[in-house]
TIVEXBA-230397 format. One line per 4 residues: their letters; for each residue x, y, z of N, C-alpha, C. Coordinates in nm, 4 decimals. Each point is the difference from the previous one (the first is absolute). Last residue first. Example, Ala and Ser with C-alpha at 12.3 -4.5 7.8 and 13.67 -1.06 7.14 Angstrom:
2
SA = 1.2850/-0.2250/0.7080/0.0820/0.1190/0.0060/-0.0770/0.1090/0.0730 | 0.0290/-0.5720/-0.0070/-0.0890/0.1190/0.0000/0.0900/0.1200/0.0000 $
***
This chain:
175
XXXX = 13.3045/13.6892/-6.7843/0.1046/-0.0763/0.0646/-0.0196/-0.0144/0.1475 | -0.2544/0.2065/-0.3490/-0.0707/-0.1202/-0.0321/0.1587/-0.0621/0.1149 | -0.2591/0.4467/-0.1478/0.1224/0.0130/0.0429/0.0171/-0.1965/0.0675 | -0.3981/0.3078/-0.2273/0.1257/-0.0364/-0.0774/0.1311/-0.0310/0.0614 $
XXXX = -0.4299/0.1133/0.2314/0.0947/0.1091/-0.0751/0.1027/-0.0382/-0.0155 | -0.3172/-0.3416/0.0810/-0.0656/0.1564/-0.0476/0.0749/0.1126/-0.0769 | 0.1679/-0.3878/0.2621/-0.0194/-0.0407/-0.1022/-0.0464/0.1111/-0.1246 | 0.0673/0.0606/0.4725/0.1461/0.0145/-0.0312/-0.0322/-0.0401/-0.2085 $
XXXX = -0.3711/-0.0506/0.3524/0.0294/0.1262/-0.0037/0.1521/0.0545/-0.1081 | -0.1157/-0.4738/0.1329/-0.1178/0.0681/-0.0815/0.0408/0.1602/-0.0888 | 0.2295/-0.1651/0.3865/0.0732/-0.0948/-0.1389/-0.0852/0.0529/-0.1199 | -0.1623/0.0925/0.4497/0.0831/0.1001/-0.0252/0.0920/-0.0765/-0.1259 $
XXXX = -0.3471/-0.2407/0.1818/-0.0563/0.1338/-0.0720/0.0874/0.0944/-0.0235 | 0.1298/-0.4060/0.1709/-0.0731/0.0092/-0.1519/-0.0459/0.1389/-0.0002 | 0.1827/-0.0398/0.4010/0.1121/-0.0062/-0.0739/-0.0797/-0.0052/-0.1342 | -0.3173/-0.0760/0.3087/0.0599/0.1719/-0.0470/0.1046/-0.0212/-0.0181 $
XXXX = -0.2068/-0.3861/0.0281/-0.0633/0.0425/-0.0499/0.0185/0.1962/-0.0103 | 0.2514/-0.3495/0.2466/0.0309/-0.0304/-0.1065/-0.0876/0.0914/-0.1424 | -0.0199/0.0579/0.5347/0.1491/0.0604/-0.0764/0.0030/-0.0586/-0.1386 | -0.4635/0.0736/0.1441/0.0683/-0.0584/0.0564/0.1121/-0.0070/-0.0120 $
XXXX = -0.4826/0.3344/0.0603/0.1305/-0.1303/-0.1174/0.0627/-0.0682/0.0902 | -0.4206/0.2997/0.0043/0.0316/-0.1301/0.0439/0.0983/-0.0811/-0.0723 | -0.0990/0.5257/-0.2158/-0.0522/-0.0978/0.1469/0.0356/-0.1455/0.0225 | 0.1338/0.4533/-0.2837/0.0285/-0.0868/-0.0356/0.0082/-0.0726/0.1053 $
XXXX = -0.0982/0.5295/-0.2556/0.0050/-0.1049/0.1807/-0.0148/-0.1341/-0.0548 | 0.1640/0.4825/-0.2658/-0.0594/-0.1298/0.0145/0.0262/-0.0714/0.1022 | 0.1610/0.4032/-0.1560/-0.1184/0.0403/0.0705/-0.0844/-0.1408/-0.0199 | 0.5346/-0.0127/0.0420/-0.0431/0.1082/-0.0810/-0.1537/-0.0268/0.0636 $
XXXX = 0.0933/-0.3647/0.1034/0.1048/0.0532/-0.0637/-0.0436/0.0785/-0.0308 | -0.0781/-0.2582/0.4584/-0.0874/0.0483/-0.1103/0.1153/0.0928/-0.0874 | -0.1597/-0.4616/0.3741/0.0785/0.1015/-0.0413/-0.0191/0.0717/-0.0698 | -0.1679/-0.3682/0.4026/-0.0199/0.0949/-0.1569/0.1341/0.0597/-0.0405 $
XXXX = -0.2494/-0.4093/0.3231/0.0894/0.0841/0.0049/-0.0275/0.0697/-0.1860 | -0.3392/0.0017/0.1883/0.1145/0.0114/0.0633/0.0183/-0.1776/-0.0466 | -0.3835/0.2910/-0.1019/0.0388/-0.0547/-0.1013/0.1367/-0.0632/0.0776 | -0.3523/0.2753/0.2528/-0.0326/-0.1263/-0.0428/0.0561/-0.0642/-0.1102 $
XXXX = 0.2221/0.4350/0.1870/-0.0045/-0.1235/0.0484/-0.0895/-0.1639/-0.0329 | 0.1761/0.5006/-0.1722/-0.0226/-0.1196/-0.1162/0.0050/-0.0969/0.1133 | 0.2367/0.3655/0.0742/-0.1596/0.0424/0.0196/-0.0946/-0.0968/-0.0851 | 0.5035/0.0583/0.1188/-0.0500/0.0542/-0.1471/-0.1747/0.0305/0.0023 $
XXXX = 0.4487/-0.0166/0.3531/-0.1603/-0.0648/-0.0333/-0.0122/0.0678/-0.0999 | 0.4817/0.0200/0.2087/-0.1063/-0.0477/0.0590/-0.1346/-0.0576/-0.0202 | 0.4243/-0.0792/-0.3562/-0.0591/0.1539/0.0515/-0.0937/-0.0685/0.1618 | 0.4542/-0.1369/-0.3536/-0.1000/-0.0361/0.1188/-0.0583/0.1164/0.0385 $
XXXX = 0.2753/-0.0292/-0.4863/-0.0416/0.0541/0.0898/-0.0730/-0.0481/0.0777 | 0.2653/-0.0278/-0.4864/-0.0204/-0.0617/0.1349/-0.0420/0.0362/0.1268 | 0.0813/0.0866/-0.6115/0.0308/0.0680/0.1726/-0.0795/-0.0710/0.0964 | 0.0989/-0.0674/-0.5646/-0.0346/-0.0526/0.1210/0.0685/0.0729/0.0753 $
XXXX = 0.1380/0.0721/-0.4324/-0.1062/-0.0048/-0.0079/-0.0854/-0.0138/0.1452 | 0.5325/0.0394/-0.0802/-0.1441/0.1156/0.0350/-0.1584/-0.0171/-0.0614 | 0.4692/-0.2800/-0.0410/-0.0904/0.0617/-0.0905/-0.0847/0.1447/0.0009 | 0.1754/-0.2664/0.3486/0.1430/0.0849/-0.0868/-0.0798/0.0402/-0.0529 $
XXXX = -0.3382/-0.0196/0.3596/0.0910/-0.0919/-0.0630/0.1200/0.0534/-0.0816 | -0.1869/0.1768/0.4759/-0.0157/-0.0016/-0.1105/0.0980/-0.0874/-0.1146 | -0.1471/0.0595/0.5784/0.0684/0.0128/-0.1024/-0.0760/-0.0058/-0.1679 | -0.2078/-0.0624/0.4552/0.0517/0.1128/-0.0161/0.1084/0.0635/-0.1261 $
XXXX = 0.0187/-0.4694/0.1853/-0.0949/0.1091/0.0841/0.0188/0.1090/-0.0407 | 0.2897/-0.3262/-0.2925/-0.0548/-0.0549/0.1632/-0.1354/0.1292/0.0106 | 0.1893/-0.2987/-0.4380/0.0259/0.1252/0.0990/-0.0886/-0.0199/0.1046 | -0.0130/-0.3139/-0.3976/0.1012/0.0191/0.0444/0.0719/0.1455/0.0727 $
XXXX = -0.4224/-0.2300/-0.1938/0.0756/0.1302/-0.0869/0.1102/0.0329/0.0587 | -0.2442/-0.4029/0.1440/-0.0064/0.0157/-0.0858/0.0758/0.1129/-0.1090 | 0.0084/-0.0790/0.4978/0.1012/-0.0565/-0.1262/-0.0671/-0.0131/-0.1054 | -0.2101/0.3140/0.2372/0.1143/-0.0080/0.0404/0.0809/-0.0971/-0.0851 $
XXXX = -0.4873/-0.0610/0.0075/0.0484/0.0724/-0.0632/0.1742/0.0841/0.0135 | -0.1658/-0.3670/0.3010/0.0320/-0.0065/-0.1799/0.0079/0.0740/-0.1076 | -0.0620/0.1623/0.5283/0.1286/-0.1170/-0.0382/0.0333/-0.1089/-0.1994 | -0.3902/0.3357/0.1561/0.0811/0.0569/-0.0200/0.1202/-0.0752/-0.0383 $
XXXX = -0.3730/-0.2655/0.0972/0.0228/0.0566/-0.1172/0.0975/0.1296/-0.0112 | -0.0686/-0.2273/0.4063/0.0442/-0.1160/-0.1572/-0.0524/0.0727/-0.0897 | -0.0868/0.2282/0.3717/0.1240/0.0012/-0.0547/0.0083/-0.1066/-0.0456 | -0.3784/0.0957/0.1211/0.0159/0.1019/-0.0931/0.1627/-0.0249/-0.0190 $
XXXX = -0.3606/-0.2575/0.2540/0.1253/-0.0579/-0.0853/0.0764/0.1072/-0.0781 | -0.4696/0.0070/0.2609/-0.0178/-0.0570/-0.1371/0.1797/-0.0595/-0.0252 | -0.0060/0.3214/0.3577/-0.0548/-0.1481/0.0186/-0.0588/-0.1142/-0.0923 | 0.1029/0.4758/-0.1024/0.1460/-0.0712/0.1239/-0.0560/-0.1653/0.0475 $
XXXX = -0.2936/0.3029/-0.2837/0.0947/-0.0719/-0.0911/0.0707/-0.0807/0.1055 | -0.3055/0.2394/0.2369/-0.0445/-0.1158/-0.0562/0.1054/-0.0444/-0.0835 | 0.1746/0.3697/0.2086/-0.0696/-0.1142/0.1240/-0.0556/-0.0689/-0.1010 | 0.3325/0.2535/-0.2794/-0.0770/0.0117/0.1072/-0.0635/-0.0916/0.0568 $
XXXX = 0.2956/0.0615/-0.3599/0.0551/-0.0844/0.0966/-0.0550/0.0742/0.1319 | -0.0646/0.0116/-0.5727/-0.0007/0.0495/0.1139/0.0334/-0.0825/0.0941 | 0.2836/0.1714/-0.4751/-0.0415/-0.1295/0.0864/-0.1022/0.0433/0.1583 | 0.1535/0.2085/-0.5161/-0.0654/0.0260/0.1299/-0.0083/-0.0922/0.0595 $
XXXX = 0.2312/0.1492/-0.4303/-0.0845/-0.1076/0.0444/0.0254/0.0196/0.1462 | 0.1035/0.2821/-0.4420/0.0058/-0.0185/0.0845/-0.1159/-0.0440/0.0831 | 0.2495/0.1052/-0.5143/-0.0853/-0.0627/0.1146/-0.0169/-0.0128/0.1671 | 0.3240/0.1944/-0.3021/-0.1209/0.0368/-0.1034/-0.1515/-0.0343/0.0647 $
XXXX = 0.4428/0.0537/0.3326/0.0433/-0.0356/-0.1548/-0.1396/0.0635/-0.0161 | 0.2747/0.2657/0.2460/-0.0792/-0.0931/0.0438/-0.0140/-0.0804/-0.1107 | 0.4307/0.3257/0.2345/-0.0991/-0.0319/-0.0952/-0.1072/-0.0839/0.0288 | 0.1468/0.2780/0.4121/0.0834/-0.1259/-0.1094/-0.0867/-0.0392/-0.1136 $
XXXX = -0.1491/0.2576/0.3969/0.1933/0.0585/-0.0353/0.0601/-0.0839/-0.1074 | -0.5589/0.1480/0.0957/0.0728/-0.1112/0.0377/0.1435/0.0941/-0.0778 | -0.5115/0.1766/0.2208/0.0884/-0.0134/-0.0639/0.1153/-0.1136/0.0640 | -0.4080/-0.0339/0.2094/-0.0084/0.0499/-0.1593/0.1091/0.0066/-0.0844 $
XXXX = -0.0274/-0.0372/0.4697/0.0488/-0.1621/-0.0446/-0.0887/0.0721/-0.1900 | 0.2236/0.3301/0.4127/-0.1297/-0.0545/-0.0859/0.0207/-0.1178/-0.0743 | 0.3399/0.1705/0.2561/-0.0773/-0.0406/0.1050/-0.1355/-0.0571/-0.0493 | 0.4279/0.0700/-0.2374/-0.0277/-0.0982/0.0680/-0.0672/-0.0347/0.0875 $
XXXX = 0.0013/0.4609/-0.1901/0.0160/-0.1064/-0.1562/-0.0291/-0.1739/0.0831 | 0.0976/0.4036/0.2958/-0.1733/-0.0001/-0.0665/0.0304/-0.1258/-0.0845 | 0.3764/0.0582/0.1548/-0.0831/-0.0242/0.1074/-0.1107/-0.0174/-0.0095 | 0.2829/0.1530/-0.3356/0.0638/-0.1540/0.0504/-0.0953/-0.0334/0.0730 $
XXXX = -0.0229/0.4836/-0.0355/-0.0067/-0.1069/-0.1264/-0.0081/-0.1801/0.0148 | 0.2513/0.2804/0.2791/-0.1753/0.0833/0.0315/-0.0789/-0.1548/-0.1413 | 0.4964/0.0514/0.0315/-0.0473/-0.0882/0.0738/-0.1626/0.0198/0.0415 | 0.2259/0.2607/-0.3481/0.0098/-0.1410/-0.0376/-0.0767/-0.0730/0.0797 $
XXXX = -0.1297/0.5246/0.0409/0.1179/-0.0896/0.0283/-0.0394/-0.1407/-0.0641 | -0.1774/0.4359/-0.1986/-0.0698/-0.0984/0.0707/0.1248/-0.0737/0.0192 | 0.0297/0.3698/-0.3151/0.0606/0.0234/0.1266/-0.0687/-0.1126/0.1010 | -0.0839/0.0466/-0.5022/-0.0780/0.0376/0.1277/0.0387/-0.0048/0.1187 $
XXXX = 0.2996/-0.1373/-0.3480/-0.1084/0.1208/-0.0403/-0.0843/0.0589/0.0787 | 0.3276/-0.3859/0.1068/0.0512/0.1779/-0.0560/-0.0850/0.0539/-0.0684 | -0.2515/-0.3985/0.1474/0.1109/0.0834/0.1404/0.0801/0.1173/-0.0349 | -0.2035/-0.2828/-0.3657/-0.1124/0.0783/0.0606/0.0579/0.0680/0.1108 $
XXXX = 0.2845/-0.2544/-0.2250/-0.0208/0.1196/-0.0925/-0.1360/0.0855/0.1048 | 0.1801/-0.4407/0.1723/0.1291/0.1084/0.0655/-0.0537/0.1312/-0.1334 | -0.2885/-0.3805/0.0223/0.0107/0.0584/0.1070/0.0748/0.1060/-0.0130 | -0.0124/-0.2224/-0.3851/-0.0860/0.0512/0.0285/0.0177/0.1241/0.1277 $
XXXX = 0.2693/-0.3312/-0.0836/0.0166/0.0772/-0.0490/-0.0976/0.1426/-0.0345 | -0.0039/-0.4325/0.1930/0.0635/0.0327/0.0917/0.0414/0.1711/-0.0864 | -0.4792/-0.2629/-0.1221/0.1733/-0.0336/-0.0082/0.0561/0.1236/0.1240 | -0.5271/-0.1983/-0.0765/0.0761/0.0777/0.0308/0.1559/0.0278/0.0383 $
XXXX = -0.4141/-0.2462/-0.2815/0.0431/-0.0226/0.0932/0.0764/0.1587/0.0220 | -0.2031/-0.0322/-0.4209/-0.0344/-0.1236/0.0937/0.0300/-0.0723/0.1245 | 0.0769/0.4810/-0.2362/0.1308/-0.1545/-0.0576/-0.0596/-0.1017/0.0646 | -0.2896/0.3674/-0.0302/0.1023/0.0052/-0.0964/0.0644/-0.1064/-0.0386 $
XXXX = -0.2659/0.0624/0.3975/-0.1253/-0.0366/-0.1405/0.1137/-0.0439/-0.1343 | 0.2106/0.1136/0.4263/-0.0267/-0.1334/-0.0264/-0.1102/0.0009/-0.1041 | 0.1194/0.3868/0.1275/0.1174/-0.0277/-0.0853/-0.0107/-0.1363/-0.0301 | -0.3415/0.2354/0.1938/-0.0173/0.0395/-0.1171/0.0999/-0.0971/-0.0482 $
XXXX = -0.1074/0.0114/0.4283/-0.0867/-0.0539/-0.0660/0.0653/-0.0077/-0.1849 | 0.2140/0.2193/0.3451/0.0618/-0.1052/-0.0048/-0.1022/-0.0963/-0.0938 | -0.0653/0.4259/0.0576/0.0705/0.0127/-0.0487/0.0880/-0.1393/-0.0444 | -0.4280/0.0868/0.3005/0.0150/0.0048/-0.1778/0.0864/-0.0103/-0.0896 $
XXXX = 0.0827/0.0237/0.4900/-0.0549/-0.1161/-0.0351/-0.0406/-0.0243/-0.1507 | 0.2028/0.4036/0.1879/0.0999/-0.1339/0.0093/-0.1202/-0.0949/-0.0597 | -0.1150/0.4736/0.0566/0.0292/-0.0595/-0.0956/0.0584/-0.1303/-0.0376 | -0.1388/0.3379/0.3751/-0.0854/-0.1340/-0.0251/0.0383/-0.0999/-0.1274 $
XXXX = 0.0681/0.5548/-0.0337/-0.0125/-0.0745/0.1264/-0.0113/-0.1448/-0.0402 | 0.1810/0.2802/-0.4035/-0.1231/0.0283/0.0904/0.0653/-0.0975/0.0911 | 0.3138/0.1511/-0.3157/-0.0361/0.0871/0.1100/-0.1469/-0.0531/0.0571 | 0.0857/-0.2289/-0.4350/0.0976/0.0554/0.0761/-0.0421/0.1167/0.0659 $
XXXX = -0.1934/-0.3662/-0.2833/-0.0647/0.0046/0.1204/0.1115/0.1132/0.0874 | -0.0307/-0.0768/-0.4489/-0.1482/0.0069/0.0059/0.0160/0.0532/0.1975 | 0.4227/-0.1493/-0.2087/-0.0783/0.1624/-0.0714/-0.1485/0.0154/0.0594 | 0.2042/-0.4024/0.0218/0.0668/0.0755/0.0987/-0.0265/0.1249/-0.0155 $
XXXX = -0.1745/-0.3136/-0.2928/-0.0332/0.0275/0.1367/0.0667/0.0918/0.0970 | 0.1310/-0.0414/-0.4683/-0.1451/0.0743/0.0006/-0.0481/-0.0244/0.1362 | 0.4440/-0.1884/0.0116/-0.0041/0.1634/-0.0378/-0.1655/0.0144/-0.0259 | 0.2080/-0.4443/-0.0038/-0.0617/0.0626/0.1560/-0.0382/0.1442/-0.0515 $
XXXX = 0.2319/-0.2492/-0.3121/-0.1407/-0.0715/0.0019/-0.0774/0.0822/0.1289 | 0.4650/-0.0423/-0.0391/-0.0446/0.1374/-0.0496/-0.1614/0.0232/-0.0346 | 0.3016/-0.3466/0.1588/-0.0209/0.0540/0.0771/-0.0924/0.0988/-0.0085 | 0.1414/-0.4781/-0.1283/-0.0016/0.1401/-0.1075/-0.0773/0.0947/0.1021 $
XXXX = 0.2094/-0.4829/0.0225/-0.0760/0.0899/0.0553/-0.0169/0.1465/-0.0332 | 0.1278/-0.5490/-0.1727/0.0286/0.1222/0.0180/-0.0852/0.0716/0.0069 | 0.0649/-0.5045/-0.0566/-0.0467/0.0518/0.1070/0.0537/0.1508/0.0271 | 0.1350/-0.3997/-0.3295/-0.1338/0.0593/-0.0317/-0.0349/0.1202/0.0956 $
XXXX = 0.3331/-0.3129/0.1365/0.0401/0.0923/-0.0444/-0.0793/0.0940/-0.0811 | -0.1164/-0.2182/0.4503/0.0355/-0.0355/-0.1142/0.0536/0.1081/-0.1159 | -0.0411/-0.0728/0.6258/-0.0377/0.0796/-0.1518/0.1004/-0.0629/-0.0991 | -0.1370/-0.1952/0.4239/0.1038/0.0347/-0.0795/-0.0772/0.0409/-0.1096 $
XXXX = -0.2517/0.0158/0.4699/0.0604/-0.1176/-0.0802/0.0817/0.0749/-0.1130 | -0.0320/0.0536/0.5224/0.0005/0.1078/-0.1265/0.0059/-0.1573/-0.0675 | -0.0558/-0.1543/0.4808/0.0990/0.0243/-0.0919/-0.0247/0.0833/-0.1530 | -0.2666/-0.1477/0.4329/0.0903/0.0379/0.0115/0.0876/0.0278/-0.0792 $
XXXX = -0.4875/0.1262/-0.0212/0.0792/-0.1083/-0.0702/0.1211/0.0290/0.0480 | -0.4957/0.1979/0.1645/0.1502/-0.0058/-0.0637/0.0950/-0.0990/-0.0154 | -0.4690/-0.0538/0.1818/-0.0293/0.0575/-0.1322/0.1916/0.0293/-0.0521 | -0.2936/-0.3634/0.3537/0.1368/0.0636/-0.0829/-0.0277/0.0436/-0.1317 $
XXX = -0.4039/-0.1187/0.4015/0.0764/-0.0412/-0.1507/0.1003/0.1307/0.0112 | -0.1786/-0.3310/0.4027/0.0423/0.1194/0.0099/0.0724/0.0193/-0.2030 | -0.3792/-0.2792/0.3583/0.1063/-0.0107/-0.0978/0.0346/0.1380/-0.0536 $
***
């Protein structure tokens, strides 16, 4: 099984959603003229804005002369960094050899309509991000998933939709 990390479609930036570019300057300062610098550089801007905007890209390229498309290449080849916001949470579905056969997709498939996005996506809210990974490494618990640095073994789509309702209850966000 082959996981989809890019999303065919940019999701829509909200109007909350401004990129202040200038946030880059103590990096771009730190790292200008050395070698090797692309990857830190890209490290850094996603520490910044939690992802890595389109705006980003095109300030680090006129500063460091690093082409757009050089960029693009590293950025989508490492599954570290991401091009699209993420929300607060992010839930890990595994859909390796033991989950894959435990059923791992009845629970992606409810968590899906539950928060109503597909693979990879993120909710309006941005609390919830969606992600099929290969293995989490949590096989005697399969199927699993895991939010943030919690693993969450032998569920079942009804019992991780609760935990993610759970999750929504916590931080006050009750819709």
């Amino acid at each position: 099984m082959r996981i989809q990390r890019l999303q065919s479609e940019p999701q829509v930036k909200t109007k909350g959603d401004v990129i202040d570019v200038i946030l880059l300057e103590p990096l771009l300062a730190k790292y200008q003229g050395k070698k090797g610098s692309l990857i830190p550089l890209l490290q850094g801007a996603q520490e910044i804005f939690g992802y890595i905007p389109r705006e980003a890209f095109e300030k680090i390229s006129k500063v460091s002369g690093i082409q757009l498309s050089d960029m693009y290449g590293v950025a989508t080849f490492y599954s570290q960094f991401r091009l699209n916001p993420v929300g607060k949470h992010i839930i890990k579905v595994c859909h390796g050899t033991a989950c894959h056969v435990q059923n791992a997709d009845a629970i992606s498939d409810a968590i899906k309509e539950a928060l109503n996005v597909k693979d990879g996506e993120t909710t309006e809210d941005r609390l919830f991000t969606l992600e099929s990974v290969a293995c989490l490494g949590c096989c005697s618990l399969a199927p699993v998933m895991m939010i943030g640095d919690e693993a969450y073994g032998k569920l079942t789509g009804a019992s991780s939709v609760k935990i993610i309702k759970d999750i929504k209850i916590k931080d006050g966000n009750k819709n």
